[in-house]
Backbone as numpy.savetxt, mean C-alpha at the origin, in Angstrom:
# Nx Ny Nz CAx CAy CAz Cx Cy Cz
4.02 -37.74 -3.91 3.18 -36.56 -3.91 4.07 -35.31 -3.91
3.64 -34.11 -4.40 4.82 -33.02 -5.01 3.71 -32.09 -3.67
4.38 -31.28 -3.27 4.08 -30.62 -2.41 4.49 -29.10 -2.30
3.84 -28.04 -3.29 4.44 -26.98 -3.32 4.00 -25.87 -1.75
4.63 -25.56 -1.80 4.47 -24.20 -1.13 5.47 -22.73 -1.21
4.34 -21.95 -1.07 4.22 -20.56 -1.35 5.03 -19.68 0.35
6.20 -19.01 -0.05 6.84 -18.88 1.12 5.76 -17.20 1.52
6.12 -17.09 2.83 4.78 -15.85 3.25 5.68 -14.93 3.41
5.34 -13.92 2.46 5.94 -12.62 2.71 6.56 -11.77 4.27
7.32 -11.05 3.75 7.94 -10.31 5.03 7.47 -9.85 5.00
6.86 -9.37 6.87 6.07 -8.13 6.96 6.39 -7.81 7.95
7.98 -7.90 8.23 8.64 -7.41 9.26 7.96 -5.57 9.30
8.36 -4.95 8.26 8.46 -3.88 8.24 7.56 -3.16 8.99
6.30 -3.92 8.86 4.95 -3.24 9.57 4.94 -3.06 11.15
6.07 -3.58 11.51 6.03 -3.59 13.25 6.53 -1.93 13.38
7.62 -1.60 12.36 8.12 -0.32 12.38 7.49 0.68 12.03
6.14 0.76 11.53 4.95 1.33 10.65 4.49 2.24 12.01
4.17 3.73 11.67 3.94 4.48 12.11 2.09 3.52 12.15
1.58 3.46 11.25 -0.01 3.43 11.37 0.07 1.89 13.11
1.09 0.93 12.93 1.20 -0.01 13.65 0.94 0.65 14.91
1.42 2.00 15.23 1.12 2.70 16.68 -0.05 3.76 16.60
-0.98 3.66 15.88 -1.64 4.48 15.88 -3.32 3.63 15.37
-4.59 4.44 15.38 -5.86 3.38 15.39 -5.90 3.54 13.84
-6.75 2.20 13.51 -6.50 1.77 11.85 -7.80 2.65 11.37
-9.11 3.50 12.12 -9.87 4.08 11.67 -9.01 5.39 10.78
-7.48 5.77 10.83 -7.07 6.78 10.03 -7.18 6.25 8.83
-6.69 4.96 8.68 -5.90 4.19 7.41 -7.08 3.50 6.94
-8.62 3.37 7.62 -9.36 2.80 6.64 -11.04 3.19 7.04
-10.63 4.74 6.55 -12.31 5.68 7.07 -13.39 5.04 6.26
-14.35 5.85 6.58 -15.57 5.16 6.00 -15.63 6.17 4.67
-16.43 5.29 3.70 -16.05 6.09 2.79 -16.91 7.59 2.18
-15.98 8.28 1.86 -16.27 9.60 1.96 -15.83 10.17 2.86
-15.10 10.09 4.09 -14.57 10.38 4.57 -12.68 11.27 4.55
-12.50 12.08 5.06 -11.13 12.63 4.76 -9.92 11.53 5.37
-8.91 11.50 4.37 -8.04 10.85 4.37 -6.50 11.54 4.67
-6.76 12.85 5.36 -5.63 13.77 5.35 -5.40 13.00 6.27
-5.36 12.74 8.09 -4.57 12.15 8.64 -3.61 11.11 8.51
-3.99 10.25 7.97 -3.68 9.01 7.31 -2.44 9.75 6.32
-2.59 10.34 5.62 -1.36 10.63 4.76 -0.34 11.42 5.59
-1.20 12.21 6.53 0.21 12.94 7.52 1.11 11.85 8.21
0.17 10.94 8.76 1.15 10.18 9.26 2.05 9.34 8.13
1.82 8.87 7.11 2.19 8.48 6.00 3.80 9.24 5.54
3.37 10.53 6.03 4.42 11.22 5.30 5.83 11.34 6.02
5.51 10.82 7.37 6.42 10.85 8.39 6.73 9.72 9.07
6.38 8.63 8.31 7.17 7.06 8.23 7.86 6.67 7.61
9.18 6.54 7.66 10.35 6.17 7.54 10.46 4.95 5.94
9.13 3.74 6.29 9.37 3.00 5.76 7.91 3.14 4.99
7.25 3.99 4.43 6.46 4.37 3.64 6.83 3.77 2.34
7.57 3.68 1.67 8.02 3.12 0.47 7.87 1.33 0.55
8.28 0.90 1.56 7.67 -0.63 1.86 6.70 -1.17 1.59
5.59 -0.22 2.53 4.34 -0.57 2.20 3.48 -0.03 1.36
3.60 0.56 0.70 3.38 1.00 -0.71 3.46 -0.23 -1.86
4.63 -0.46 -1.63 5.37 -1.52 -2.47 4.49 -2.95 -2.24
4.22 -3.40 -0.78 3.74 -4.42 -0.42 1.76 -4.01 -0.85
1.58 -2.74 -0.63 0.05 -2.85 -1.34 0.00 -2.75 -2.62
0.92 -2.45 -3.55 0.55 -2.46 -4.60 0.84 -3.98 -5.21
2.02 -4.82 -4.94 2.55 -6.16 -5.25 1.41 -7.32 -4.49
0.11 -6.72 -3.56 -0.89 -7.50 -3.33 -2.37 -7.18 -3.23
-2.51 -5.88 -4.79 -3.22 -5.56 -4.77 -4.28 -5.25 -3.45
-3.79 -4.24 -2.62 -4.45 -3.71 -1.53 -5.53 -2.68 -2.21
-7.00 -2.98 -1.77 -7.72 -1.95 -2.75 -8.64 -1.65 -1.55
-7.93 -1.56 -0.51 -8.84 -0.50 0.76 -7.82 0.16 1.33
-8.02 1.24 2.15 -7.37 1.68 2.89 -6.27 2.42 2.30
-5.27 3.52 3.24 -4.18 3.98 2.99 -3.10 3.58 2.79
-2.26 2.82 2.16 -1.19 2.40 2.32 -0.09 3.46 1.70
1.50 3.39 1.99 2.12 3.89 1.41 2.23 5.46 1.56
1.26 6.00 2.03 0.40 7.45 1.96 -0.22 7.68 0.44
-0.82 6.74 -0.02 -1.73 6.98 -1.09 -2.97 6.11 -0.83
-4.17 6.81 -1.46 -5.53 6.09 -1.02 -5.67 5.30 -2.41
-6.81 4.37 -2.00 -7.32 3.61 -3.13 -7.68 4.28 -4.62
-7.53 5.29 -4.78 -8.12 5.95 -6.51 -6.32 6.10 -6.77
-5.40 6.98 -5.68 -4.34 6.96 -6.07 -3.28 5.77 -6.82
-3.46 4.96 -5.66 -3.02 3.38 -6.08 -3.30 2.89 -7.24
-4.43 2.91 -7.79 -5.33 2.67 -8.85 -4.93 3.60 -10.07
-4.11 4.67 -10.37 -4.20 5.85 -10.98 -2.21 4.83 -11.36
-1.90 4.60 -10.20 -0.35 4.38 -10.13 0.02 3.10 -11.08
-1.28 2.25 -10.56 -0.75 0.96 -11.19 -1.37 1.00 -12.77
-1.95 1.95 -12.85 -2.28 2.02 -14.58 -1.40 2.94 -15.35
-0.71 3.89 -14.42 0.55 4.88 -15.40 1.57 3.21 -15.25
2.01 2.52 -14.52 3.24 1.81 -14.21 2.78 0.97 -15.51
1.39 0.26 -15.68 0.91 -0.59 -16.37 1.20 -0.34 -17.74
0.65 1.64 -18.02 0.89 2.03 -19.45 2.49 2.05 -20.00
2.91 2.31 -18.59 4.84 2.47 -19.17 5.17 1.03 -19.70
4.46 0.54 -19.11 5.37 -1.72 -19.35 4.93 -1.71 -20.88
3.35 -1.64 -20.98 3.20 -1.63 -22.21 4.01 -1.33 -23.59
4.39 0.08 -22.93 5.09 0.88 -24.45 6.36 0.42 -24.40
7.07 0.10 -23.41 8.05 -0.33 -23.33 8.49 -1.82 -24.12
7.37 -2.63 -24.32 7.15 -3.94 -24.99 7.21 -3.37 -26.36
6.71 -2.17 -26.85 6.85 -1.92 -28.32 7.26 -1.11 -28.54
């Protein structure tokens, strides 16, 4: 019997995550709600680029990650998407 497995991502980083010390109602308001806190703190975490990286590589489609909200993320992975494209031709 072949037995694959899928190794589980590091998520060391998140222990170091500013949102990790703070309540997750910044990072995942109701919607319509303002999302400025969430990016302040965003802007003043160290390892912001991590988790950015880790929501976009697992399609995260709630919440703040990175200091960008869900339309941003969404806006990011279709410029990144259009560059691969043209880049193929």
């Amino acid at each position: 019997m072949h037995n694959d497995t899928i190794a589980a991502p590091d998520l060391s980083w998140q222990e170091q995550a500013l949102c990790a010390q703070t309540g997750s109602e910044f990072f995942f308001p109701e919607p319509g709600s303002s999302v400025r806190e969430a990016k302040r703190i965003c802007g003043l975490c160290e390892i912001r680029s991590a988790c950015l990286e880790y929501a976009l590589d697992h399609d995260e489609r709630f919440g703040v990650w990175g200091g960008l909200s869900e339309k941003e993320r969404l806006s990011l992975r279709r410029t990144q998407d259009q560059q691969q494209h043209q880049q193929q031709y």
